[in-house]
Structures are given as structure tokens and as C-alpha cells.
C-alpha positions in Angstrom: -5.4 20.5 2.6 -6.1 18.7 6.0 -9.4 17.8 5.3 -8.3 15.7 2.2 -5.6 14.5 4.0 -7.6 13.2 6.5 -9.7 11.5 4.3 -7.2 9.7 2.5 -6.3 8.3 5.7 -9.7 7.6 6.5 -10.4 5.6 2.9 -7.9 2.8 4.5 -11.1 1.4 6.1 -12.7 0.7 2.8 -9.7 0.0 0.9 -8.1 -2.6 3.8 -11.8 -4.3 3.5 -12.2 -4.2 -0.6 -8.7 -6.3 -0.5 -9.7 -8.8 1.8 -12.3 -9.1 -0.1 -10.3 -9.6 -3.4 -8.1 -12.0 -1.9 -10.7 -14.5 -0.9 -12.3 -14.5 -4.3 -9.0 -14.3 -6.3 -6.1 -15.2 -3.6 -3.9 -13.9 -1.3 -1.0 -13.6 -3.6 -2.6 -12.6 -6.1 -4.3 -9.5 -4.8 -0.8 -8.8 -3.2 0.9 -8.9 -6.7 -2.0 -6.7 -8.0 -2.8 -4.4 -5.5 1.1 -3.4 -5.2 1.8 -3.4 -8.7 -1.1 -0.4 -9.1 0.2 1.2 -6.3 3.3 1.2 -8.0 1.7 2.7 -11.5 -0.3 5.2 -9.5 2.5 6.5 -7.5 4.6 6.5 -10.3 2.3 8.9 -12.3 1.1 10.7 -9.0 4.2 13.0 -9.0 3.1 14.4 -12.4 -0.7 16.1 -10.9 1.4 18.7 -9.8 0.8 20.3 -13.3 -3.3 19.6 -12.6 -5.8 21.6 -11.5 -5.7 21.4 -7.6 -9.6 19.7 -7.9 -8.2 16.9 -10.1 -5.1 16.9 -7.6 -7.7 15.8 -5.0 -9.6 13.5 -7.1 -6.8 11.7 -7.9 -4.8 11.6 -4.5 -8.4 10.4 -3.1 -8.0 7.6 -5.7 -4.4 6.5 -5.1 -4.7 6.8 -0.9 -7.2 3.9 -1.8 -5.5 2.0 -3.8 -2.3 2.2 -1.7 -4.0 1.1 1.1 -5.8 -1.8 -0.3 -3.3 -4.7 0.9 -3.4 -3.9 4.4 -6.2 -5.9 5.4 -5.0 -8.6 2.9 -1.8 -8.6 4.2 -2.4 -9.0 8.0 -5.1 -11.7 7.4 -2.3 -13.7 5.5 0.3 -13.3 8.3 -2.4 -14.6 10.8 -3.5 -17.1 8.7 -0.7 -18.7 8.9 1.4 -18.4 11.9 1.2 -20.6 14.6 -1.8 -20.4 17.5 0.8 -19.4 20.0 2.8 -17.2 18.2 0.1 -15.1 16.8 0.5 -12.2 19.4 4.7 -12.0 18.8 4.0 -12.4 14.9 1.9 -9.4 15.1 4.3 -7.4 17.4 6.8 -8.1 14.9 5.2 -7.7 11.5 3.9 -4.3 13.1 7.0 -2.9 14.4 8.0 -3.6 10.6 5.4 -1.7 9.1 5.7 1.4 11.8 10.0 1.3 10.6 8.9 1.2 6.7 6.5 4.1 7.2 9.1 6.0 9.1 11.3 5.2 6.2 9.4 5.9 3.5 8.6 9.2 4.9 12.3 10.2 5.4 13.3 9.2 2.0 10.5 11.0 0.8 11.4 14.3 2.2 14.9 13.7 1.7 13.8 13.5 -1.9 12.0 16.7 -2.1 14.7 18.6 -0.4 18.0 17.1 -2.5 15.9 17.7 -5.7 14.6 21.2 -5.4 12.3 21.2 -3.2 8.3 21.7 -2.9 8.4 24.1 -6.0 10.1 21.4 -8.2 7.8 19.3 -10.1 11.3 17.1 -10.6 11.2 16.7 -7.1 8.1 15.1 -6.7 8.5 13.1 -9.6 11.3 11.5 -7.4 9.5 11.4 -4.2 6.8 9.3 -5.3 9.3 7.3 -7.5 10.6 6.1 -4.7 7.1 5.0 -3.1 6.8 3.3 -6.8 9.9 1.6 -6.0 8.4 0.1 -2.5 5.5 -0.9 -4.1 6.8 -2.9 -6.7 9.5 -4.4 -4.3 5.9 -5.6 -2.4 4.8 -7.0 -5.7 8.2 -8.5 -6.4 8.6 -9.9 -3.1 4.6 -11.6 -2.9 5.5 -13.5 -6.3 7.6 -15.6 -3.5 5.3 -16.1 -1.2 4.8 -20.1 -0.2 1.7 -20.8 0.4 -1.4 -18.5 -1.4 -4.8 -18.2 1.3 -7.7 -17.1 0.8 -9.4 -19.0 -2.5 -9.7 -22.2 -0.5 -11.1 -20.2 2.3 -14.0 -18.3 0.9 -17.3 -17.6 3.1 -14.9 -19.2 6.2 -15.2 -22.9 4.6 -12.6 -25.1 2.4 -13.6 -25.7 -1.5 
């Protein structure tokens, strides 16, 4: 259980770099939107491969730790992409600091979901635990519809079209 656990986290590599390279063929915004809104499907349905066989279980959590993980990279170019030369260092500080807090977050509301609906045993339970990292996904999707400016399409191979 470690092992594959470890290897999710480890597929954040790959995923982070098969973003990036989504957003600068189809946009910044636009792989956002996407990315987020199939994180949302998959961890919507993830909660359900507790009634799998535990080999499909790992198939499939391989699958969604690298989709989950694919707007990272897409993300953090966007952020420095746009904020100002000598800002760059606080801007990361910052959008860091948020991303550490929504991790911590996510994590408490996900065990707090386990244990107010049954617990580990409870396929209800996990249901809601991932529902609620469904939730956070489409609130990223919902939230990069409004994003300003879209980067990435007018900077492909490091040159303006």
C-alpha cells in the first residue's frame, strides 16, 4: 500500500510536465478548466473502487494521482508568467503557502469525512471523502473560467505567434 502510494506521488513529475505541455498547445485556461474538471469526474467516481478488485483499485488510483496532478506545472508557469519581475519570489511564497493550507485542508476534511460517515469500512464514507475532493476540483475549474488573461498558445516553443 506504500509502494503505490508512493508512486502516485511520484507520477506528479510526468503529469505536472504532460500539463504544461497541454497548456502551450491548447492554453493556460483551457487545460486548467479541463484538467480540473476530470479531476473532478475521476474523484467523483474514485470513491466507488472500493467494490473493485484491489488490482483495479491500483490501476485506477495510479490513473487518477495523474490526472489530479496534471495542473500543477500549468498552474505555477501561469502565476510566474504573469507577475511582475520583482515580485516573483513573494508571488511564489504566497501562492505556495496557499497550496501547503489547501492540502492541509483537504486532508482534514477528508478524514473528517471518513470518520462522521462510518468510517474506513463504509463505502458511503468514501463516497463522501472523495466527493468533497470532487467539489475542489470543480471549484478550480469554476474558478479558471475567470481567469484574465489565458498564456501559453501565444507562447509555444518560447516565441509569440
Amino acid at each position: 500500500m506504500l509502494t503505490i502510494g508512493a508512486l502516485v506521488g511520484l507520477l506528479g513529475v510526468p503529469a505536472g510536465l504532460c500539463g504544461n505541455e497541454l497548456s502551450l498547445r491548447f492554453g493556460m485556461r483551457a487545460t486548467a478548466i479541463g484538467v480540473f474538471m476530470v479531476s473532478a469526474l475521476v474523484n467523483a467516481l474514485f470513491g466507488f473502487a472500493a467494490l473493485l478488485p484491489y488490482g483495479a483499485v491500483v490501476v485506477l488510483a495510479l490513473a487518477a494521482g495523474f490526472i489530479v496532478q496534471g495542473n500543477f506545472s500549468n498552474l505555477t508557469s501561469g502565476v510566474l508568467a504573469i507577475a511582475e519581475p520583482q515580485l516573483r519570489g513573494a508571488i511564489v511564497a504566497v501562492y505556495s503557502c496557499i497550496g501547503f493550507a489547501g492540502g492541509f485542508v483537504g486532508a482534514l476534511l477528508f478524514g473528517l469525512a471518513l470518520d462522521w460517515f462510518g468510517g474506513t469500512a463504509q463505502l458511503a464514507a468514501w463516497v463522501l471523502a472523495f466527493g468533497i475532493c470532487a467539489v475542489a476540483c470543480l471549484s478550480g475549474g469554476i474558478a479558471s473560467i475567470f481567469l484574465t488573461r489565458d498564456l501559453g498558445r501565444e507562447h509555444v516553443g518560447g516565441r509569440a505567434e
